[in-house]
C-alpha positions in Angstrom: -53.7 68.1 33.5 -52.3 64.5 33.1 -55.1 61.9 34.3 -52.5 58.7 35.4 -55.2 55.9 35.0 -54.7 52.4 35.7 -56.2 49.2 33.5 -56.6 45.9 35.1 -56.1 42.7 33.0 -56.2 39.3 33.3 -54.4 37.5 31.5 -54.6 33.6 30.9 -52.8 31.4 27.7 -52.3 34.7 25.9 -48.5 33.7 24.3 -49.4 33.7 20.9 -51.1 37.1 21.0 -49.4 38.4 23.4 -46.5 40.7 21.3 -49.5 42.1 18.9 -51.4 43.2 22.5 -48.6 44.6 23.9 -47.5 46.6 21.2 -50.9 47.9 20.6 -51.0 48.7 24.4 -47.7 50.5 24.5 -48.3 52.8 21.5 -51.6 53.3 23.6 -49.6 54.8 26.7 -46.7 56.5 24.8 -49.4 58.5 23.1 -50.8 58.9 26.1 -47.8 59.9 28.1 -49.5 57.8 31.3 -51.0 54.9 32.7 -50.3 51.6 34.2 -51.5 48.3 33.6 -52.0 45.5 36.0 -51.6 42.2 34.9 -53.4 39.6 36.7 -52.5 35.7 35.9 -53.4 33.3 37.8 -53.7 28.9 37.8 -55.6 29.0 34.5 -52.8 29.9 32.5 -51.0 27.1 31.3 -48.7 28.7 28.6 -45.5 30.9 29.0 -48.3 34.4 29.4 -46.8 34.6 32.8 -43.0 34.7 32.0 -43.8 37.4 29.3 -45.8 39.4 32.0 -43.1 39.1 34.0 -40.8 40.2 31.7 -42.3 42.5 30.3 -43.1 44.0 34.0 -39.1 43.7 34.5 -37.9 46.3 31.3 -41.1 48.6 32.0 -42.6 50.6 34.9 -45.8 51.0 33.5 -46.3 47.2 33.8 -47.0 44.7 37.0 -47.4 41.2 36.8 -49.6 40.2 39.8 -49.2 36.3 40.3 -52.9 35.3 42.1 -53.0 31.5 42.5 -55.7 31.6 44.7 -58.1 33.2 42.0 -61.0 30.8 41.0 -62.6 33.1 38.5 -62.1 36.3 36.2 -63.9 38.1 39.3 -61.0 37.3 41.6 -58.5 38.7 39.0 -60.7 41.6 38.5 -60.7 42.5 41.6 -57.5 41.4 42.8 -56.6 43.7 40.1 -58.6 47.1 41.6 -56.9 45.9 45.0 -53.8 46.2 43.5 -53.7 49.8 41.6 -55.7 51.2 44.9 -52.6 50.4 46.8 -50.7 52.2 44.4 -52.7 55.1 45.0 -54.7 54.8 42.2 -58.6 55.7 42.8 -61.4 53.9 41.8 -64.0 55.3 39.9 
């Protein structure tokens, strides 16, 4: 049986690391064969991190880019994260 998990991440000024994350990440879930990641980015982020969620979000489904202005700590984006995958049917446990 295939456990589809979800991970929640926020992500703030991560451009330059970015592509070494992501790669890890994906060889992560390919192994895997499941999961989904939320990405949570918010006001703090002043680099490009959101574009590359965002694209990244548009060539794969196991991505999602969750824009949260209204965050004012890595709570909010925590839990706007959980908010998000429980919505998508994902529990919390």
């Amino acid at each position: 049986m295939k456990f589809d998990f979800a991970v929640v991440i926020p992500m703030a000024n991560e451009s330059q690391d970015f592509y070494p994350f992501i790669s890890s990440l994906t060889n992560v879930l390919d192994k895997l064969e499941c999961g989904k990641v939320y990405f949570i980015v918010d006001k703090v982020s002043k680099d490009c991190t959101r574009e590359l969620c965002n694209s990244l979000s548009a060539k794969d489904d196991r991505f999602f880019t969750i824009w949260a202005p209204e965050n004012k700590n890595v709570v909010d984006a925590y839990l706007r994260g959980y908010k998000e995958a429980y919505i998508n049917k994902h529990e919390l446990n």
